[in-house]
C-alpha positions in Angstrom: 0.0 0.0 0.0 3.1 2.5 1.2 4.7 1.6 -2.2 1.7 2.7 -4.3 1.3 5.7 -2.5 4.9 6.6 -3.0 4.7 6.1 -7.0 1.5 7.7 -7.3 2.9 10.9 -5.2 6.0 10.5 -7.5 3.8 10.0 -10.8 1.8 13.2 -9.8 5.6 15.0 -9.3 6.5 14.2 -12.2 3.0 15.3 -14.1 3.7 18.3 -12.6 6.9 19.0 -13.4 6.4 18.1 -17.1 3.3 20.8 -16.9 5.3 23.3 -15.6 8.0 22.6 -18.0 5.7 23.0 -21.3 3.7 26.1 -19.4 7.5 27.7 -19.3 8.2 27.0 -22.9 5.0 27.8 -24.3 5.1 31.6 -22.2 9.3 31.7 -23.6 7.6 31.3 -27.3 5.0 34.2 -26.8 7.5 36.4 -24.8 9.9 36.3 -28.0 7.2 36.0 -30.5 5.8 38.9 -28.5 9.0 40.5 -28.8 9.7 40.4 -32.6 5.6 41.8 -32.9 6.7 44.7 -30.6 9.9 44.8 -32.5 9.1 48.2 -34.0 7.4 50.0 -31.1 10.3 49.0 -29.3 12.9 50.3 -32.5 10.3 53.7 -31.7 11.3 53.7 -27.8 15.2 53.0 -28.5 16.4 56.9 -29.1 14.6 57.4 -25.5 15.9 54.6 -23.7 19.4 55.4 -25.2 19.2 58.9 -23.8 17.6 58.1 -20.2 21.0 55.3 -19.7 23.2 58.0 -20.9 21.6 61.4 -19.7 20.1 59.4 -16.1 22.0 56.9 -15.2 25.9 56.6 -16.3 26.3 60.2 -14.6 25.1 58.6 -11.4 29.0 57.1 -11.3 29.3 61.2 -10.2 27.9 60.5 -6.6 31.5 59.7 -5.7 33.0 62.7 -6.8 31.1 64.2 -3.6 33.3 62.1 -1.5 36.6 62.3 -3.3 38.9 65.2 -3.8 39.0 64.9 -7.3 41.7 65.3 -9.6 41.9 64.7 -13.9 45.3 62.4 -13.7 44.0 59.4 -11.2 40.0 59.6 -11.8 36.8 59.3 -10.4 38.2 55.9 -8.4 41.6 56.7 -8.0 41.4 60.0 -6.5 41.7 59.9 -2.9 38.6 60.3 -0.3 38.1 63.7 1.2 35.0 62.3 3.4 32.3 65.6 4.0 35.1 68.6 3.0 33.2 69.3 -0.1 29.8 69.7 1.8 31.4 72.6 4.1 30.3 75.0 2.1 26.7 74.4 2.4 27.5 75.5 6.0 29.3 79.0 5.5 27.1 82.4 5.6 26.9 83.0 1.6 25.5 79.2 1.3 22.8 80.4 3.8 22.1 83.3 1.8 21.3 81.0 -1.6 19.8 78.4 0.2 17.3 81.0 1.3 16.8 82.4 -1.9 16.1 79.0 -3.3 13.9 78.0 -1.3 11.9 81.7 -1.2 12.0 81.8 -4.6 10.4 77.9 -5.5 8.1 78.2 -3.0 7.2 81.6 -4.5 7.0 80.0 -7.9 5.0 77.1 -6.6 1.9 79.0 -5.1 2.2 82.1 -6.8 2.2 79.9 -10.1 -0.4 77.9 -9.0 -2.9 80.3 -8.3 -1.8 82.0 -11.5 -2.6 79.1 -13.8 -5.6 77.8 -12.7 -6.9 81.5 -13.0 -6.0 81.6 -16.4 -7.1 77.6 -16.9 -10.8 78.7 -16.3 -10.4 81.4 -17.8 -9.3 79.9 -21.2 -12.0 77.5 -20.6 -14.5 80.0 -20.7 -13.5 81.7 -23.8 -14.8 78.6 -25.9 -12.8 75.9 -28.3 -12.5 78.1 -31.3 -11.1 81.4 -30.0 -8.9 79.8 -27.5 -7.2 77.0 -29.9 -6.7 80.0 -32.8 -4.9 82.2 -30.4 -5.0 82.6 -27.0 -3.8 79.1 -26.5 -0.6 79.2 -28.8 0.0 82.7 -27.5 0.6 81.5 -23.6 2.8 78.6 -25.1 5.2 80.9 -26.8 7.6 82.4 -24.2 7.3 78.3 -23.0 9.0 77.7 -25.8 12.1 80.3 -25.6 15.7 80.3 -24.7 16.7 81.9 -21.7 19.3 83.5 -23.0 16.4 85.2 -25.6 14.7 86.0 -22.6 17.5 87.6 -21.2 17.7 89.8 -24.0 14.0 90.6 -23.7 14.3 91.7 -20.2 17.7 93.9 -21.4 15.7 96.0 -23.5 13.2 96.6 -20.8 15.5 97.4 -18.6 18.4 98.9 -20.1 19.5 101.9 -18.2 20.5 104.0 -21.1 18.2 102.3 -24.0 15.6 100.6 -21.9 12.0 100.6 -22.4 10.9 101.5 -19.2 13.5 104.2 -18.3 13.1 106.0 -21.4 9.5 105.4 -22.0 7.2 104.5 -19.2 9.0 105.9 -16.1 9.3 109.7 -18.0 5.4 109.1 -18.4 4.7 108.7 -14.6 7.6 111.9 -14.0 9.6 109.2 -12.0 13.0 109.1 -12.2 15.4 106.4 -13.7 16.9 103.3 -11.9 19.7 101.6 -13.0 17.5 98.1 -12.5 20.9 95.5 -12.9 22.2 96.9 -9.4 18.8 97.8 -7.2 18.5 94.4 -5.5 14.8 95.8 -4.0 13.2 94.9 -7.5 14.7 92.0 -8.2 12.4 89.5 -6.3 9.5 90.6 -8.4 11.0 90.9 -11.4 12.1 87.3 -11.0 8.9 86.1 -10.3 6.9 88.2 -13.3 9.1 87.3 -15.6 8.8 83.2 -14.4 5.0 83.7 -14.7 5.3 84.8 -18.1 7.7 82.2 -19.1 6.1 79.2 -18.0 2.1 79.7 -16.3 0.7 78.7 -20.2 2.4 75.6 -20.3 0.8 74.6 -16.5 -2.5 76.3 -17.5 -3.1 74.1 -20.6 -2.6 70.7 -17.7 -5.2 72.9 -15.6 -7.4 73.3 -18.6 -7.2 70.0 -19.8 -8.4 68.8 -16.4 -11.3 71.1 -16.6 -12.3 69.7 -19.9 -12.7 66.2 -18.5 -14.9 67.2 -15.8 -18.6 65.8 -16.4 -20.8 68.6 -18.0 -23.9 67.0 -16.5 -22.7 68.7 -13.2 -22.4 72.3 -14.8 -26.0 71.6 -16.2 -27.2 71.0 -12.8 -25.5 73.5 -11.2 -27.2 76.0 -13.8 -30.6 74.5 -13.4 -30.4 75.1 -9.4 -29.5 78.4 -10.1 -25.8 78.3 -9.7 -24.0 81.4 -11.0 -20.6 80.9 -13.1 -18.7 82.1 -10.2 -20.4 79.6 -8.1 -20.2 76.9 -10.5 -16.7 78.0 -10.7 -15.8 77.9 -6.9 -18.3 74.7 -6.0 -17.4 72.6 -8.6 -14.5 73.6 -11.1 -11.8 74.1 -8.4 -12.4 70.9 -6.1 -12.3 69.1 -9.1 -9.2 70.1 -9.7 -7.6 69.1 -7.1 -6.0 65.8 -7.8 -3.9 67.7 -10.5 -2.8 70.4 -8.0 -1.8 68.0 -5.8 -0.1 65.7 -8.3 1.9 68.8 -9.4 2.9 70.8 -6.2 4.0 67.3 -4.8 6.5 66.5 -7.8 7.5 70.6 -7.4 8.4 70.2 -3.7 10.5 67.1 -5.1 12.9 70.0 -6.7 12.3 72.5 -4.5 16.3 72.7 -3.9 17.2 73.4 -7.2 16.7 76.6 -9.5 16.3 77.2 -13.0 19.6 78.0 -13.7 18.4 80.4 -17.2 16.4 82.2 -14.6 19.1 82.9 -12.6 21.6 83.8 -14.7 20.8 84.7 -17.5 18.1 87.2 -16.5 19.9 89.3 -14.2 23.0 88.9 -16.8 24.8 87.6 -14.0 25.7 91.0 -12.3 27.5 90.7 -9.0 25.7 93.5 -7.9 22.6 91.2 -7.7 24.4 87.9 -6.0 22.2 88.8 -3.2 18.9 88.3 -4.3 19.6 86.2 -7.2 21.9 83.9 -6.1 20.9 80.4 -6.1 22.7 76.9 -5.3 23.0 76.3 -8.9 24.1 79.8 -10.0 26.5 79.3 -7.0 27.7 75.9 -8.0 28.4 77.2 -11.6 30.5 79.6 -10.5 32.8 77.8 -8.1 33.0 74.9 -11.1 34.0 77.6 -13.3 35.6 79.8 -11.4 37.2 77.5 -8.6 37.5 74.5 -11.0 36.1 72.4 -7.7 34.1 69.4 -9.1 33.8 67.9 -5.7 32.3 70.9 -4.5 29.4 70.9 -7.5 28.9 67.1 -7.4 28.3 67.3 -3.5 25.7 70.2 -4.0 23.9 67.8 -6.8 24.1 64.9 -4.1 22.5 67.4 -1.5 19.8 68.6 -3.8 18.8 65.0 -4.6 18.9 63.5 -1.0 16.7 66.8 0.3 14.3 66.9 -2.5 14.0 62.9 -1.7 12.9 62.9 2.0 10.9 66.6 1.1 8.7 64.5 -2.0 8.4 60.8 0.8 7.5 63.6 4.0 4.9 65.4 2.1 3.5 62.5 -0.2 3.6 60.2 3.2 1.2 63.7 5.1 -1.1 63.6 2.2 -1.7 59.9 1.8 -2.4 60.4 5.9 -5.4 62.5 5.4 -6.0 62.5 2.2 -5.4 58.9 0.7 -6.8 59.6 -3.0 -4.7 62.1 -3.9 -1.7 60.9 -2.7 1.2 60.6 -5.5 2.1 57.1 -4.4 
């Protein structure tokens, strides 16, 4: 009795295995068949891939240049270790002074921008399909779409002290007199902040507007039948739908709320050291010690810095939302 228990436990072993065995082969077959019928999507994705290994991933080698007191004869790995020396000058007065204005200006960026967007989101929305595709739309993507260092230029010819537009135009109108703009840090702040909104609010108020287009109409309808004005419509139902997106975006903004958009910064204020002050950033800063100073340690540590802060700032923030508001959580 033992012995035909034994084969028949080893006959249904064996059953098994061979099932496994042809269930593996037959999923091999359809992952490479599956393969060559994907072959040209895949061709399609290469370019991408090529450039996220390259751009993404090699340069992560660069996390040891934040520990090693780098030099071009022996290396990345054969230069010797310098342990935290190239972090000491997050700790010295002027790296207080553009870690402040990083994080000022970002969260400036981030709620000013916001606000800004969504304004002109249901705004846009308003205006109808035809009028806002044929200009309004492409008009607000425009400045998206150009160089800093054009920009730059713009905002020389505004503020130009001998051939600017507003010193030679608009402030002889209001019988002020004439600032030379590239060394009154006071101005600065805002101008950094208008000129941001111009450049990039389209670009997050077509994602706001997108998001109002997908919200049920049916609701609208109701809300009109019941009497609803557009402003209440507006503030009842337009805004709270929105705010999965807001949260989805300011959540992956905090994520790089330690760095800068280095055109911004430099290229704006046309990098006058009369303006390090206010316009001073960690990037600008690390830019110029690279360039200046030649210290590679010192800009791969501040990269390193930036990544492990935005980190815990993205995990802390998602891991508050998810607390008491689960849905609209990032992850």
């Amino acid at each position: 009795m033992k012995l035909l228990q034994k084969s028949r436990i080893n006959w249904m072993h064996g059953f098994s295995a061979i099932r496994v065995e042809e269930t593996m082969k037959k999923v091999n077959k359809k992952g490479v068949k599956g393969l060559f019928n994907n072959g040209s999507l895949l061709l399609i994705a290469l370019p991408g891939i090529i450039y996220l290994i390259i751009n993404n991933y090699i340069p992560m080698f660069g996390v040891f240049l934040a520990i090693k007191d780098y030099n071009y004869v022996d290396g990345i790995f054969g230069s010797p270790w310098s342990g935290l020396k190239n972090f000491e000058y997050l700790f010295r007065q002027d790296a207080f002074i553009i870690i402040r204005n990083t994080l000022l200006y970002n969260l400036s960026f981030i709620v000013i921008g916001t606000v800004v967007a969504i304004i002109i989101a249901i705004m846009m929305h308003e205006l109808g399909t035809k009028l806002r595709v044929k200009f309004f739309q492409s008009a607000l993507l425009l400045p998206n779409m150009l160089s800093w260092v054009v920009v730059g230029f713009i905002g020389f010819a505004f503020l130009n002290s001998d051939t600017g537009f507003i010193n030679n135009t608009i402030i002889p109108l209001l019988g002020g007199e004439e600032v030379a703009w590239y060394s009154a840090t006071k101005y600065w702040p805002a101008i950094l902040i208008l000129v941001f909104l111009w450049k990039s609010v389209g670009y997050s108020s077509i994602i706001y507007m997108a998001s109002i287009s997908g919200i049920d109409k049916s609701v609208f309808e109701a809300a009109k039948i019941d009497g609803a004005s557009k402003l209440k419509q507006i503030r009842y139902i337009t805004i709270p739908m929105l705010k999965p997106t807001v949260m989805i975006l300011t959540l992956l903004s905090i994520g790089r709320i330690f760095y800068s958009d280095f055109g911004l910064f430099y290229q704006v204020p046309m990098n006058s050291g009369a303006l390090y002050n206010v316009t001073q950033t960690i990037d600008t800063y690390v830019y110029h010690g690279l360039m200046e100073l030649n210290d590679v340690g010192m800009a791969a540590a501040a990269g390193l810095y930036q990544s492990i802060v935005g980190f815990i700032l993205i995990i802390s923030v998602n891991m508050f939302v998810r607390k008491f508001d689960n849905d609209n959580a990032l992850f």
